[in-house]
LUMFIMI-951589 format. One line per 8 residues: number of its first residue (from 1); their letters; for each residue x, z negated, y of C-alpha. Coordinates in nm, 2 decimals, padded with zeros to 4 digits. Layout:
NUM	A	X:Z:Y | ...
***
This chain:
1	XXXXXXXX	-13.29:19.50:-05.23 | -12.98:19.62:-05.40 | -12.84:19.41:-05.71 | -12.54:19.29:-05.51 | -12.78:19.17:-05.25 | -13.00:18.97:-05.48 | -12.70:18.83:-05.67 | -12.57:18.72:-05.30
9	XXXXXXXX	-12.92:18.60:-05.20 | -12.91:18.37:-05.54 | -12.53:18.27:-05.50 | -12.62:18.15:-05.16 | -12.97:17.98:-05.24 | -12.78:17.80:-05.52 | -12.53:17.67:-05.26 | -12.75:17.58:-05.04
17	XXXXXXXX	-12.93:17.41:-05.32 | -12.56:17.21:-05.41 | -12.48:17.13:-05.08 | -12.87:16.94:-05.04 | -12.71:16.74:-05.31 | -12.49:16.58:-05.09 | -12.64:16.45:-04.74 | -12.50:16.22:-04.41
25	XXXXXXXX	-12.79:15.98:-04.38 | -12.87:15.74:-04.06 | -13.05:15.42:-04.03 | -13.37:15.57:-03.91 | -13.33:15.86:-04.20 | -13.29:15.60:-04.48 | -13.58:15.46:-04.64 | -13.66:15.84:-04.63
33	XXXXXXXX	-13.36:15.99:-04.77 | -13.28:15.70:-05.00 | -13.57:15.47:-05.06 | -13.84:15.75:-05.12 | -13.62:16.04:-05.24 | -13.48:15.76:-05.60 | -13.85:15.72:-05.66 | -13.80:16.08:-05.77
41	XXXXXXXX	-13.44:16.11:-05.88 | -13.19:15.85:-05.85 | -12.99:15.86:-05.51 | -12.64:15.71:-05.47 | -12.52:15.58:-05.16 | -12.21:15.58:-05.07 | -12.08:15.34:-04.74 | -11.77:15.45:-04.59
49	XXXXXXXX	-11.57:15.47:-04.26 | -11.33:15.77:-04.13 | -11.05:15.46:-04.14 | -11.07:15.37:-04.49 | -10.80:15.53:-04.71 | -10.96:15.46:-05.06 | -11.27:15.62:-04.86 | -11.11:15.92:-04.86
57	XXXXXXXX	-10.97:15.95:-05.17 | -11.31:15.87:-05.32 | -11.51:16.11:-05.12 | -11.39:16.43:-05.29 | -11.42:16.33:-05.62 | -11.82:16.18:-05.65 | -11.94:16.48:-05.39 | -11.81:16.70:-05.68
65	XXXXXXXX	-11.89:16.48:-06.00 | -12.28:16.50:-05.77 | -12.29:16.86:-05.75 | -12.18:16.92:-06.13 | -12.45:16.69:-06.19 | -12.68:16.96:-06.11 | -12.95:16.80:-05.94 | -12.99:16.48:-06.18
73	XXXXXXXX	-12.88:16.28:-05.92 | -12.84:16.26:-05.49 | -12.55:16.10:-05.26 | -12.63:15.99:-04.96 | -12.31:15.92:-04.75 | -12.35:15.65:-04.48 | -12.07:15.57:-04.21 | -12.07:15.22:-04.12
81	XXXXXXXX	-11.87:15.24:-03.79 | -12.19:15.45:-03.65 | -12.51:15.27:-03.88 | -12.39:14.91:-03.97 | -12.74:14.75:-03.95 | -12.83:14.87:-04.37 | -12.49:14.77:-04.52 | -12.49:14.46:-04.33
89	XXXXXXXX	-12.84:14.41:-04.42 | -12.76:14.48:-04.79 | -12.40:14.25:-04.78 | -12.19:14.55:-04.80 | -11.82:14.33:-04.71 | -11.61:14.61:-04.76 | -11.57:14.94:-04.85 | -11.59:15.20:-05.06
97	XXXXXXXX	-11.86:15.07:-05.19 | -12.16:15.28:-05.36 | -12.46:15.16:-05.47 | -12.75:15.36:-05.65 | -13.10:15.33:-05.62 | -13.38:15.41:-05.89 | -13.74:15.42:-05.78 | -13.69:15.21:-05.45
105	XXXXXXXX	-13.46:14.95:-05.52 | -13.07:14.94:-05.58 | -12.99:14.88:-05.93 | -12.60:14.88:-05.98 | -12.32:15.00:-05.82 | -11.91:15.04:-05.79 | -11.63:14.94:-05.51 | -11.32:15.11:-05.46
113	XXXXXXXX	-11.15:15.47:-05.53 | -11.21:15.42:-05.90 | -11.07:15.77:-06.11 | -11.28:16.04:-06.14 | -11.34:15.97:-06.46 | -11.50:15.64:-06.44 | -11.72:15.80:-06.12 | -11.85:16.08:-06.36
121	XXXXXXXX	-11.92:15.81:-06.63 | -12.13:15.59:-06.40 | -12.33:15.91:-06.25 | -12.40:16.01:-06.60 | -12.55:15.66:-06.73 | -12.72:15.63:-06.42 | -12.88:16.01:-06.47 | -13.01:15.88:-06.79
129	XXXXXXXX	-13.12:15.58:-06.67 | -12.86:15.32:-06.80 | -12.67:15.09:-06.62 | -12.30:15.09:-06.52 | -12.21:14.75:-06.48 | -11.86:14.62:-06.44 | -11.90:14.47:-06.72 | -11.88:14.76:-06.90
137	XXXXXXXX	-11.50:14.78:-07.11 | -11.42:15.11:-06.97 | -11.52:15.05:-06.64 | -11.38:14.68:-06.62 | -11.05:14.83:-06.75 | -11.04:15.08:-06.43 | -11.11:14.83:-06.18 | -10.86:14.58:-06.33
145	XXXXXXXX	-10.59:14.88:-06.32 | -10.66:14.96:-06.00 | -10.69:14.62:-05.86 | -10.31:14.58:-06.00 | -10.21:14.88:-05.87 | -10.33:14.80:-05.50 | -10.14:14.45:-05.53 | -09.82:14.61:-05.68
153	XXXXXXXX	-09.84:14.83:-05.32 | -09.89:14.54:-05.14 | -10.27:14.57:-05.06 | -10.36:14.26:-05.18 | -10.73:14.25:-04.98 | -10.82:14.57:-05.14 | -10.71:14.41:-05.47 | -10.87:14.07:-05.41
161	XXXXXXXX	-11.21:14.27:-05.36 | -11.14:14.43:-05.72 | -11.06:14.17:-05.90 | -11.39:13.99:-05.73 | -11.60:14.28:-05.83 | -11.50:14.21:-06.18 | -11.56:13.89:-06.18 | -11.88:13.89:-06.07
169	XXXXXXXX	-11.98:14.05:-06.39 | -11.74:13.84:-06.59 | -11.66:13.51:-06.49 | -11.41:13.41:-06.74 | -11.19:13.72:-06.69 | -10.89:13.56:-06.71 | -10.65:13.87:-06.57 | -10.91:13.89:-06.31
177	XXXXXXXX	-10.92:13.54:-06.22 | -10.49:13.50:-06.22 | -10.51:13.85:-06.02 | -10.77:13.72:-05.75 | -10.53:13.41:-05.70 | -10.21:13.59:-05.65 | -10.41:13.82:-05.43 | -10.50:13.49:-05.25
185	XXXXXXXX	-10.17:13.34:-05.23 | -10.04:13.68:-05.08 | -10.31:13.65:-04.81 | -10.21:13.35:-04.69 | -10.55:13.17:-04.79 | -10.35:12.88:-05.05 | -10.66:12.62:-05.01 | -10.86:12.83:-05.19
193	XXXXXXXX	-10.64:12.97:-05.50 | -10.70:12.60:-05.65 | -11.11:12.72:-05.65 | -11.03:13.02:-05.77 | -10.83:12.88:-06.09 | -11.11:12.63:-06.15 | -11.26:12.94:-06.31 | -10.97:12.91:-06.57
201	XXXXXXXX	-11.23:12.87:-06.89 | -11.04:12.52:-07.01 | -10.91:12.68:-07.37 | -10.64:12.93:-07.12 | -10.57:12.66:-06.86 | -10.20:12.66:-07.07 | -10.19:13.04:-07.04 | -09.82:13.21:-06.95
209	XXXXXXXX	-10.00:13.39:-06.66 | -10.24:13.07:-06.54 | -09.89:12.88:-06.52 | -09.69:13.17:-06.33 | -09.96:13.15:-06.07 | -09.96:12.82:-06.01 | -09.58:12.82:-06.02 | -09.61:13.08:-05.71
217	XXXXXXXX	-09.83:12.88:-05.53 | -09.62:12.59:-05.58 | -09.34:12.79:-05.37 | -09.64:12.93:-05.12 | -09.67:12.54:-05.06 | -09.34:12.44:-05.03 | -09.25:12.77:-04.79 | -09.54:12.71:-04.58
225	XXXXXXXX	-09.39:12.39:-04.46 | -09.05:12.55:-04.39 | -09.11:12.70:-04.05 | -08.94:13.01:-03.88 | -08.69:13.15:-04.11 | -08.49:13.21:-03.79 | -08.47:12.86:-03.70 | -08.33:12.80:-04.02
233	XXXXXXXX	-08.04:13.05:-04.02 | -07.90:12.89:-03.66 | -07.90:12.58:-03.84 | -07.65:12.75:-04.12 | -07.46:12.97:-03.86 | -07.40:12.55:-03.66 | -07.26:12.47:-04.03 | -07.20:12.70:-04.30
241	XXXXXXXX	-07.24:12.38:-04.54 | -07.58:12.28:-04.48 | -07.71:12.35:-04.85 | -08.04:12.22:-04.78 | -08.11:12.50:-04.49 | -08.00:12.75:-04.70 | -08.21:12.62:-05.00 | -08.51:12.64:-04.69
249	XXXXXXXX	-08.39:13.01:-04.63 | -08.41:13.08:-05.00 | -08.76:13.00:-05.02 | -08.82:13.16:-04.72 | -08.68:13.52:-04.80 | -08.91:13.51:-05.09 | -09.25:13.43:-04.94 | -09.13:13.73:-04.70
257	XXXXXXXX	-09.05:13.94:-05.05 | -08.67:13.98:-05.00 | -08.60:13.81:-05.37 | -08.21:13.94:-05.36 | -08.17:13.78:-05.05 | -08.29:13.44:-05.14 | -08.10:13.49:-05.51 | -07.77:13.52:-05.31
265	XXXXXXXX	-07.86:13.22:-05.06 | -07.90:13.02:-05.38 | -07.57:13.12:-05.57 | -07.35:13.08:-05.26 | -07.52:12.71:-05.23 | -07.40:12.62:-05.60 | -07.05:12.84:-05.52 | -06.95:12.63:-05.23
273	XXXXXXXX	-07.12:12.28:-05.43 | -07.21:12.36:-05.78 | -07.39:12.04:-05.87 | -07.54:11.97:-05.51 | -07.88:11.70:-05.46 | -07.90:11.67:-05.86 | -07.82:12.09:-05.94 | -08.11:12.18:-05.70
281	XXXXXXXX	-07.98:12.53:-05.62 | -07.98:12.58:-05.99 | -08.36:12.49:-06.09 | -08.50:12.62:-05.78 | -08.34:12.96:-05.88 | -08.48:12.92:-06.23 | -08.84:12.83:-06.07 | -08.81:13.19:-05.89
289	XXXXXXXX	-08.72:13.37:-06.24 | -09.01:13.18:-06.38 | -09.27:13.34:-06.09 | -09.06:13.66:-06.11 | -09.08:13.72:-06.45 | -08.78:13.81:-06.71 | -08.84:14.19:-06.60 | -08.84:14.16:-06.27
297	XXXXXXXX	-08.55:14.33:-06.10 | -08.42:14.05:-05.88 | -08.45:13.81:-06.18 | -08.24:14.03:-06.40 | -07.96:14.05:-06.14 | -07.98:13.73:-06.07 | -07.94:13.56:-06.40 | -07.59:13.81:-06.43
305	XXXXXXXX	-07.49:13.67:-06.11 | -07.57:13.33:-06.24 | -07.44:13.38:-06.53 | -07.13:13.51:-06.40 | -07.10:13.17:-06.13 | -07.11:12.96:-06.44 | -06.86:13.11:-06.67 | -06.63:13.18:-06.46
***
């Protein structure tokens, strides 16, 4: 054998070697690939579905972080469209979710496309036999990043689940905790934000961001009451001075995210009657700021507008 031939012969028996690293497992394959195979070397499993957008972004990253790993550790990559009965068995609720085993048993584990970073990090404690909880600063800080990330987009399930994840590892979390609920509220689910703040620990229950979120779910309430925004705007179109509708549409155009719009149904309410039903244009437009926060972009234009109404 020539020495191009060996070197092509080893090249292609150590990437065959890499490529064993990383395996599609079934239910009848499991306790096989997964159970027996981390009694020798610690095998992470990783649930996903061809669906799942943070499944793909994750994918990439911990087959390579697996392969560098050099053998130290296994993946095992299970699709939960085609083999539902061991995630289901195991509680898996949503997804990406990887879980490692040592000798037989799962022992800790990570949801969501957290950075690659964070994914090398938990491989290498788990290598060397530590565990890579949540709890851990670094790892907490890359969920809770991510979670606000995902919320800031708009994906508030995928956030709630991060922020959960946290929590579950540390229960008086309090970004975690304020996070889940406005995740909540977004959702729709509003009966259960108050359980969700009962995990307030009672020395933060006056906290800036504990009171924001119970200001929002004040106006998730109120808006939930309101109806049909469409309903709503015939009544205003029948009579431009019905103040009350358009204080309804206000609240309306927020809980659907259009915050300009309901600023300007607000300041044309106090332009056409500037002290109406005790100045109630006024304070509910100072109750969105509050929720909004001084930075936000509608609550910067529309304290100039207001400001501009008033003094002028």
């Amino acid at each position: 054998m020539t020495t191009m031939q060996t070197a092509a012969a080893v090249n292609g028996a150590n990437g065959n070697a890499l490529e064993a690293l990383v395996i599609d497992t079934t239910t009848r394959d499991f306790v096989k690939d997964v159970v027996e195979e981390s009694k020798k070397r610690p095998v992470l499993v990783d649930f996903w579905a061809p669906w799942c957008g943070p499944c793909r972004t994750l994918s990439p990253i911990i087959e390579k972080a697996v392969k560098d790993a050099r053998g130290t550790v296994r993946l095992a990559k299970m699709n939960i469209d085609e083999h539902p009965s061991i995630p289901g068995q195991m509680g898996i609720q949503s997804i990406p979710a990887v879980i490692a085993f040592v000798d037989g048993k799962p022992v800790d584990g990570f949801l969501g496309a957290l950075p690659e970073g964070q994914v090398r990090a938990f491989i290498d404690r788990i290598a060397k036999g530590g565990k890579a909880e949540a709890g851990d600063a670094g790892e907490t800080e890359a969920m809770l990043e991510a979670a606000a990330a995902a919320l800031a987009a708009g994906d508030a399930a995928y956030a709630a689940e991060l922020f959960a994840t946290v929590l579950q590892f540390d229960q008086k979390n309090l970004t975690a905790i304020v996070g889940l609920a406005r995740a909540t509220i977004i959702g729709g689910d509003l009966d259960r934000v108050i359980e969700i703040l009962s995990l307030v620990p009672p020395d933060k229950s006056k906290d800036p961001a504990v009171s924001a979120v119970l200001a929002e779910l004040t106006l998730a309430q109120q808006t939930a009451k309101l109806g049909p925004g469409g309903d709503v705007a015939k009544r205003i179109a029948a009579n431009p001075l019905d103040h009350q509708a358009r204080l309804d549409l206000a609240m309306i155009e927020n809980g659907n995210g259009n915050r300009l719009a309901a600023v300007d149904q607000l300041i044309e309410v106090m332009r056409r009657e500037r002290g109406w039903n005790d100045d109630a244009a006024r304070k509910q437009l100072l109750q969105f700021f509050e929720v909004w926060g001084p930075k936000d972009e509608a609550t910067i234009a529309g304290r100039r507008k207001l400001s501009s109404l008033l003094f002028s």
